[in-house]
VEXSEKE-981762 format. One line per 2 residues: number of its first residue (from 1); their letters; for each residue x, y, z of N, C-alpha, C. Coordinates in steps of 0.1 Angstrom, whole numbers, plus 2048, in hexadecimal, padded with zeros to 3 digits. Layout:
<sites>
NUM) a) X/Y/Z/X/Y/Z/X/Y/Z  ...
</sites>
This chain:
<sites>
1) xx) 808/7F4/800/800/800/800/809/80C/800  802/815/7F9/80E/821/7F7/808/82C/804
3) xx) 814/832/80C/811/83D/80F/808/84A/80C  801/84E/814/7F4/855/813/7FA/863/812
5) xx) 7FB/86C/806/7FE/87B/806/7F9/883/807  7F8/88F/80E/7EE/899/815/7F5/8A4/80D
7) xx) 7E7/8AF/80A/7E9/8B9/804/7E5/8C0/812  7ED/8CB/815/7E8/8D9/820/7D7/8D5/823
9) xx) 7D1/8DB/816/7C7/8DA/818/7BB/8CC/81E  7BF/8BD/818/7C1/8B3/822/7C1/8B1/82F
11) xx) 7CC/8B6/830/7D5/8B5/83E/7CB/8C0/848  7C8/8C9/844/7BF/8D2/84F/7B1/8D1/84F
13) xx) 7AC/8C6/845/79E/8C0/843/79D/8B0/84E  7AC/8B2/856/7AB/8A7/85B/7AB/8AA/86C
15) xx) 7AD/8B5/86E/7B1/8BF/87B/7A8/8BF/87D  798/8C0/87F/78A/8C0/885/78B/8AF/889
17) xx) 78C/8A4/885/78E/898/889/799/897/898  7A7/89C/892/7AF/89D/89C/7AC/8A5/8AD
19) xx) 7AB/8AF/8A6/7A4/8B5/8B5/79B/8AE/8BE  795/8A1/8BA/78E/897/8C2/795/88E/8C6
21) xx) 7A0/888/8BA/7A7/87C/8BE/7B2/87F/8C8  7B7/88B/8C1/7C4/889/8CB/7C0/88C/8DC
23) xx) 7B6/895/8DF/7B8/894/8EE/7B2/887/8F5  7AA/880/8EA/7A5/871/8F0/7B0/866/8F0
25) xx) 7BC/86A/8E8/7C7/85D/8E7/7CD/860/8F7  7D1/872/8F8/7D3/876/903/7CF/875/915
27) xx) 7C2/873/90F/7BC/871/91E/7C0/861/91F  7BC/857/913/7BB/847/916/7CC/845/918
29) xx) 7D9/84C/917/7E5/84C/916/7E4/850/928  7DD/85A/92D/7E0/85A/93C/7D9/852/941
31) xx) 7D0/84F/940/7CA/845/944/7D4/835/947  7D7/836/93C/7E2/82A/939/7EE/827/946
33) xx) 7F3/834/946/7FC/837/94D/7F7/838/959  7EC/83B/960/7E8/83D/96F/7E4/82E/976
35) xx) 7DA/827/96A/7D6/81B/971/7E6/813/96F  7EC/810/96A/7FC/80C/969/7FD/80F/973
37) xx) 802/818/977/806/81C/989/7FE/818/992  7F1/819/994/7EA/812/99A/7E9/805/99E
39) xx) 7EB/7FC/991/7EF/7EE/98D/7FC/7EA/997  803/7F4/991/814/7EE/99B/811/7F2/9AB
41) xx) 80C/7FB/9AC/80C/7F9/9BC/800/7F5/9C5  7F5/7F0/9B9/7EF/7E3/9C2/7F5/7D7/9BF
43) xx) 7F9/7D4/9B7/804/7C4/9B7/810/7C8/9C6  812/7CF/9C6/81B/7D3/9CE/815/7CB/9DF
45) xx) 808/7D3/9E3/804/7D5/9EF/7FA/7C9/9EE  7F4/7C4/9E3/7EA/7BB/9E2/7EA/7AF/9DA
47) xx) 7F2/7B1/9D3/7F1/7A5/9C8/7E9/7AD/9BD  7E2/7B8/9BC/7E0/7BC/9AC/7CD/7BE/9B1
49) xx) 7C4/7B7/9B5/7B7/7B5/9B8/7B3/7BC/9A5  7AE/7C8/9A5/7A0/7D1/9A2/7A8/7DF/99C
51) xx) 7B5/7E0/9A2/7B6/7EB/99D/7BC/7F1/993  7BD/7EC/988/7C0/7EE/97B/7B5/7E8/971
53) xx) 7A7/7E5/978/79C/7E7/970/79F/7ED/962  79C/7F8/961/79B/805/957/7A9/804/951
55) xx) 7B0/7F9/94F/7BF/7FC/949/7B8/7F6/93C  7B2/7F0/93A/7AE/7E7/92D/7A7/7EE/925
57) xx) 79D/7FB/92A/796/803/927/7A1/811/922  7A7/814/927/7B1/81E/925/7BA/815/917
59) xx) 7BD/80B/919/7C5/806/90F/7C0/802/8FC  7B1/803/901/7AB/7FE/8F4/7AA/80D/8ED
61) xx) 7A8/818/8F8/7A1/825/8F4/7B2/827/8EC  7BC/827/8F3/7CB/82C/8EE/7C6/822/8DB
63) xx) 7C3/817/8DA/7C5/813/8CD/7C0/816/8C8  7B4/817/8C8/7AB/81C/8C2/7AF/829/8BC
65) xx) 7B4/835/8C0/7B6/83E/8BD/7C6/842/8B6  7CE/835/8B8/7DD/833/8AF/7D5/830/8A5
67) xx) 7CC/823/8A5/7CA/81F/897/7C0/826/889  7B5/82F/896/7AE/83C/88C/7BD/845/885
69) xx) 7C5/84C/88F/7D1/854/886/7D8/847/87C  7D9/83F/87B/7DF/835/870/7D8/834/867
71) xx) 7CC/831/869/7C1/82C/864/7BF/837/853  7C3/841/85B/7C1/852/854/7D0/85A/84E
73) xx) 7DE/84F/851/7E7/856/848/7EC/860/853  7E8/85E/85C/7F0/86A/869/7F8/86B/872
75) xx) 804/868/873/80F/866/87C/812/86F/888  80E/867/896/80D/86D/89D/81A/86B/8A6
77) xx) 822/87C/8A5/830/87C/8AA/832/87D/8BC  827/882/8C0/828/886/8CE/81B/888/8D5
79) xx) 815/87C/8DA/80A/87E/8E3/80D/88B/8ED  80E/889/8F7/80E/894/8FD/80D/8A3/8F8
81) xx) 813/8A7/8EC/810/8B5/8E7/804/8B3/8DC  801/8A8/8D8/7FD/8A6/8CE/7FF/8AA/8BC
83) xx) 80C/8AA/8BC/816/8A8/8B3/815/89F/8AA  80D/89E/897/80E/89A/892/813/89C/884
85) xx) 817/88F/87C/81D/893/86A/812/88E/865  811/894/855/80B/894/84D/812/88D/83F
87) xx) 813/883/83B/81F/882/832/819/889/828  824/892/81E/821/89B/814/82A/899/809
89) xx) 829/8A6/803/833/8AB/7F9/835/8B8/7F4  842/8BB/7F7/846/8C8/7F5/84E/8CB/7EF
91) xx) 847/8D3/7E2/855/8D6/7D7/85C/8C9/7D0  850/8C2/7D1/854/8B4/7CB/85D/8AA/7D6
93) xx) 861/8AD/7DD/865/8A3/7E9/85B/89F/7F4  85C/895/7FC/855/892/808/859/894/812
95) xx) 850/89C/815/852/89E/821/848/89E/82E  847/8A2/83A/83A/8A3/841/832/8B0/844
97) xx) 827/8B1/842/823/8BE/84D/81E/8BB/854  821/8C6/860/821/8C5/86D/818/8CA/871
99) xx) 814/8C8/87D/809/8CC/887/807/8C8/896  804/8D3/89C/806/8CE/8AC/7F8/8D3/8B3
101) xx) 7EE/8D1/8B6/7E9/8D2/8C1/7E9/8E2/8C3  7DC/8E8/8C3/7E1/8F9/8C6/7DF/900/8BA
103) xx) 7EA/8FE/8B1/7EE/903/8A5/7E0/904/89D  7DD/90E/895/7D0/90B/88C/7D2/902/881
105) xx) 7D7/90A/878/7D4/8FE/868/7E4/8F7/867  7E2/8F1/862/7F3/8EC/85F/7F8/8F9/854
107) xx) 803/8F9/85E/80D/906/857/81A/902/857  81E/8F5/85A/82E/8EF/859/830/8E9/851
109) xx) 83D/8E1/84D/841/8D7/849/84D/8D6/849  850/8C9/84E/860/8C6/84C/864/8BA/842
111) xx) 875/8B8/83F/878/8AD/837/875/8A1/83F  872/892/839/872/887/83D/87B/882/845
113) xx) 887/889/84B/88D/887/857/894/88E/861  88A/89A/860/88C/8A2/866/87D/8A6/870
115) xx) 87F/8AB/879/871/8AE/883/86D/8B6/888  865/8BB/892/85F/8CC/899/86B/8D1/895
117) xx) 878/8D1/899/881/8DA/89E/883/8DD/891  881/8D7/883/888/8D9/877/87B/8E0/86E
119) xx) 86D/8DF/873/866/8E5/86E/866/8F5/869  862/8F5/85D/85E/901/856/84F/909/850
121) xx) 84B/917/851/844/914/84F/842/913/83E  82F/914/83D/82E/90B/82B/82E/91C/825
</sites>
């Protein structure tokens, strides 16, 4: 299967979607990480009982929401800021545009191995 290429316009027809996903991959990501701690320190004190219930539920929600951005050609660089590429092409090369969380429309792009720090805008 070939790589999915995004035109600007694309890519910011896809930002009303994201603004839902990413803070739900976010929340099921702490989630992830709280009942985990929970987990280790009732194994600790108890042998584990009840309290990592919701780890299974935080875990499906985390896939669910990698496999919607897959699903869709979306490469997601950085949960926590919600940092994602767009694979593209620019000036005839590939490259990504970028987008974080915050930012309005996609206004970046960098080369295929290069990242935020190397971003420019379009």
């Amino acid at each position: 299967m070939t790589e999915r290429r995004f035109t600007v316009e694309e890519a910011n027809a896809e930002l009303p979607a994201l603004r839902e996903i990413l803070p739900a991959i976010q929340a099921a990501r702490a989630g992830l990480i709280d009942a985990s701690a929970r987990i280790t320190d009732a194994v600790a004190s108890d042998g584990g009982g009840v309290a990592g219930s919701d780890w299974f539920a935080h875990q499906q929600a985390l896939r669910d929401g990698l496999e919607e951005l897959a699903r869709r050609g979306i490469v997601l660089r950085d949960t926590q800021t919600g940092l994602v590429d767009f694979p593209a092409e620019h000036d005839g090369e590939p490259v990504y545009l970028c987008w974080r969380m915050g930012e309005g429309d996609v206004g970046y792009y960098h080369g295929e191995h290069g990242g935020y720090r190397s971003r420019r805008p379009l």
